[in-house]
C-alpha positions as CSV (number, residue, x, y, z in Angstrom):
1,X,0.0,0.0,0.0
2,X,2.8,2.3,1.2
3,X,4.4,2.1,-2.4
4,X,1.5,3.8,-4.3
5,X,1.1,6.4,-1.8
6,X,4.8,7.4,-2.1
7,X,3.8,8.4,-5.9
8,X,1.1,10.9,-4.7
9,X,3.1,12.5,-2.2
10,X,4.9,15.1,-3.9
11,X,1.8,16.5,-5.6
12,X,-1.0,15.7,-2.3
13,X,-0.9,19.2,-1.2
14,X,-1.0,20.8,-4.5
15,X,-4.4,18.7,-5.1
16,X,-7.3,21.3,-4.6
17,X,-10.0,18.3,-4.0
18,X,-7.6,16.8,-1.1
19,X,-7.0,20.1,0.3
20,X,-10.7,21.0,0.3
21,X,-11.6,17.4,1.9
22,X,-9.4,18.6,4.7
23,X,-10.9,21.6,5.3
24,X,-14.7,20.3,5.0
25,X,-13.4,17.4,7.2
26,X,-11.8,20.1,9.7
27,X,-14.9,22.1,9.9
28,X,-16.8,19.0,10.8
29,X,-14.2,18.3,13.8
30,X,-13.9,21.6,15.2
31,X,-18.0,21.2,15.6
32,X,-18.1,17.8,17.5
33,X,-14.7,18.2,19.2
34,X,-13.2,20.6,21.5
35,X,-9.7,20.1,20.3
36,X,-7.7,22.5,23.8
37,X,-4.9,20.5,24.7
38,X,-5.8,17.5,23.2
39,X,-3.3,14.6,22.4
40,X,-4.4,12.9,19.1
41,X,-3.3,10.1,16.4
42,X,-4.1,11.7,13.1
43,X,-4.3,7.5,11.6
44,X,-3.1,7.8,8.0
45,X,-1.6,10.8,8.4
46,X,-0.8,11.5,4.7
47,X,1.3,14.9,4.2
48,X,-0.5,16.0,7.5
49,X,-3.5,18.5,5.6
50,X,-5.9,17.5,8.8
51,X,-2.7,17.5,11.4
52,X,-1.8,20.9,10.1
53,X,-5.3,22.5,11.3
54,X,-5.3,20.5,14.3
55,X,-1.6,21.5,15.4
56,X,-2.6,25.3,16.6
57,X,-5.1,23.8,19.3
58,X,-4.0,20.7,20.3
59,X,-0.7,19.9,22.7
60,X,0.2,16.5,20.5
61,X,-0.2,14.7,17.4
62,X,1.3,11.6,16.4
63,X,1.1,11.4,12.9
64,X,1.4,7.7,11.6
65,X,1.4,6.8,7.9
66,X,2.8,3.7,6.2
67,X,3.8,5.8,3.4
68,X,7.8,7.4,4.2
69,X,7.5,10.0,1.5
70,X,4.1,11.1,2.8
71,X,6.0,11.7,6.1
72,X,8.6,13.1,4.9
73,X,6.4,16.0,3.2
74,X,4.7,16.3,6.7
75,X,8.0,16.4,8.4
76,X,9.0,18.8,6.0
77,X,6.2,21.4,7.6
78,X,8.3,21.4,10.7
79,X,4.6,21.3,12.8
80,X,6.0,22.0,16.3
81,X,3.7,19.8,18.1
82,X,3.6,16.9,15.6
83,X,5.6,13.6,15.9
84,X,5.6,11.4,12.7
85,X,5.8,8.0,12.4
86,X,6.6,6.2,9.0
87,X,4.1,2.3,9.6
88,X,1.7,0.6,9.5
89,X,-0.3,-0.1,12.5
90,X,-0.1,-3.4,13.8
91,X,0.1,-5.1,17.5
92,X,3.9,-4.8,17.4
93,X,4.0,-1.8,16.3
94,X,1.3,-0.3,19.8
95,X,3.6,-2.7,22.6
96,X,7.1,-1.4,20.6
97,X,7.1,2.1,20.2
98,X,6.8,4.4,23.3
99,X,4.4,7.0,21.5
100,X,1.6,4.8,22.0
101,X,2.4,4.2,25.7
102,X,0.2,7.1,26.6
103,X,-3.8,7.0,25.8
104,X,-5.5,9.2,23.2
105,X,-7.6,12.0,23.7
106,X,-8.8,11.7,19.9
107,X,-8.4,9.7,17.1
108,X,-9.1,10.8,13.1
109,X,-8.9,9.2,10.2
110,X,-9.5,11.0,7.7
111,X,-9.9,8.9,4.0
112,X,-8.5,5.9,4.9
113,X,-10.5,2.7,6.6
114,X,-11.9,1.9,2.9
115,X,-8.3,1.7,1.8
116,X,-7.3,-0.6,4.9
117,X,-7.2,-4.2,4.0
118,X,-9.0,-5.2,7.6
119,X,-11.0,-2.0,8.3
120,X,-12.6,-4.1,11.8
121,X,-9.4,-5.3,12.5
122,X,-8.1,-2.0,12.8
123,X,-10.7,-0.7,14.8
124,X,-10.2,-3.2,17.8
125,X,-6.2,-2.0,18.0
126,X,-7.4,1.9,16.9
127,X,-9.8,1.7,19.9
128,X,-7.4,0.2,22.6
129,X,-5.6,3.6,22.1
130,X,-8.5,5.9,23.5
131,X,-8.5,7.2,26.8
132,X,-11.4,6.3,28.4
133,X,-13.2,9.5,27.1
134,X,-11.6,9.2,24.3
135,X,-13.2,10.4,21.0
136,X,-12.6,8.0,17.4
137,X,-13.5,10.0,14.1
138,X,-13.7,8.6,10.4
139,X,-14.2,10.6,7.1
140,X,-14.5,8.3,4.4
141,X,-16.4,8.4,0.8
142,X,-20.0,7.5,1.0
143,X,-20.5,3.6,-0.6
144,X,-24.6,4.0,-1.2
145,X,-24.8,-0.1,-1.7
146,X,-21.3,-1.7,-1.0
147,X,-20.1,-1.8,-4.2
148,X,-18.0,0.8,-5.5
149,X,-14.9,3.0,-3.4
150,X,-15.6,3.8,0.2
151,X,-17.5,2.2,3.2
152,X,-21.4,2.1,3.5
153,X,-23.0,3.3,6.4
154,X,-24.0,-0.1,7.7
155,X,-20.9,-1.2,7.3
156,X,-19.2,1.3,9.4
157,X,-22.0,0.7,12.3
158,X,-21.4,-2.7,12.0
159,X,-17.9,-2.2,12.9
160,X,-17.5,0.2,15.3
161,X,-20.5,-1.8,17.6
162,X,-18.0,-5.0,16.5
163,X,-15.0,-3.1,18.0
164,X,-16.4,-2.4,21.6
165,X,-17.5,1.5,21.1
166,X,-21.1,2.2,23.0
167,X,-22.1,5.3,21.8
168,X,-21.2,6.5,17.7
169,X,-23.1,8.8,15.4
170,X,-22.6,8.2,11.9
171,X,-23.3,10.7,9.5
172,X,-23.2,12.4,5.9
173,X,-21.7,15.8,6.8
174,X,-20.4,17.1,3.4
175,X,-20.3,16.1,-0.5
176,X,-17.6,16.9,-2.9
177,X,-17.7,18.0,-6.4
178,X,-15.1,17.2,-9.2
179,X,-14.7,16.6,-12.8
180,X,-15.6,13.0,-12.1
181,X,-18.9,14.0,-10.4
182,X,-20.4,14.7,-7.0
183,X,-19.7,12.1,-4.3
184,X,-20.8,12.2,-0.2
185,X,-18.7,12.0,2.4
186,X,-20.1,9.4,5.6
187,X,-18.4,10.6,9.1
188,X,-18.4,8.4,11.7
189,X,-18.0,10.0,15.6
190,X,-17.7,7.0,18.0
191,X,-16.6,6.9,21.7
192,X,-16.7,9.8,24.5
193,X,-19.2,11.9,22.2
């Protein structure tokens, strides 16, 4: 996965679609969260659009992405508050590396469980790194009937009941328009909300 990632890289910030997702995806945070001090995994990270918005207001962000060049533009920004991690997350990965010793105020992802090869899977580990108040959010593209790019509703509920999370709100805050039409945007708040 990491490989065609690296390709996009150079160009991900220059893209006026991924730059508006950001800030539509932002906007939708800054309305459900109260991001103060918060410490917070932006999960599939990218070049760090979302962690850039986030860094003024929060006291941490691990940013963790399996793609290096996608780091590298992030650690590029020089984001005082932001420590980057090049991986991909896996059980090793949480009881190996120190950043995750401490819980997680937040976590976002923001365009990336429909790309993740075991989006349930990763919600059990992504969960285990809340804080007990701890607040998971998702932005992903809307899949109306499960077969096209992105994660259906359903499928997202499914999920996040499968993962342990008691209360979760999942909705369609924002749509997109490109040359390749209009598409929706599901957003899935689960946890302390």
């Amino acid at each position: 996965m990491s490989d065609s990632w690296d390709d996009y890289a150079s160009e991900w910030d220059a893209n006026k679609d991924a730059v508006l997702y950001a800030d539509k995806a932002y906007q939708t945070l800054i309305n459900v969260v109260n991001l103060k001090g918060l410490r917070v995994l932006d999960f599939g990270c990218g070049t760090g659009l979302l962690s850039e918005r986030m860094a003024p207001l929060v006291d941490q962000i691990v940013a963790l992405d399996p793609s290096p060049k996608m780091i590298s533009a992030l650690d590029a920004k020089q984001l005082p508050c932001v420590e980057t991690l090049a991986a991909e997350l896996t059980e090793e990965l949480i009881t190996s590396s120190s950043v995750f010793e401490t819980p997680f105020d937040l976590v976002v992802a923001s365009s990336v469980c429909s790309f993740l090869p075991d989006y349930e899977q990763t919600l059990l580990l992504l969960k285990r790194l809340l804080s007990d108040k701890g607040i998971f959010i998702q932005w992903d593209w809307l899949d109306l009937d499960g077969s096209g790019t992105g994660l259906t509703e359903n499928r997202i509920s499914t999920a996040l009941d499968g993962a342990g999370f008691k209360r979760f709100k999942v909705s369609q805050p924002f749509s997109l328009t490109s040359d390749y039409g209009t598409m929706s945007v599901v957003m899935a708040a689960a946890g302390g909300i």
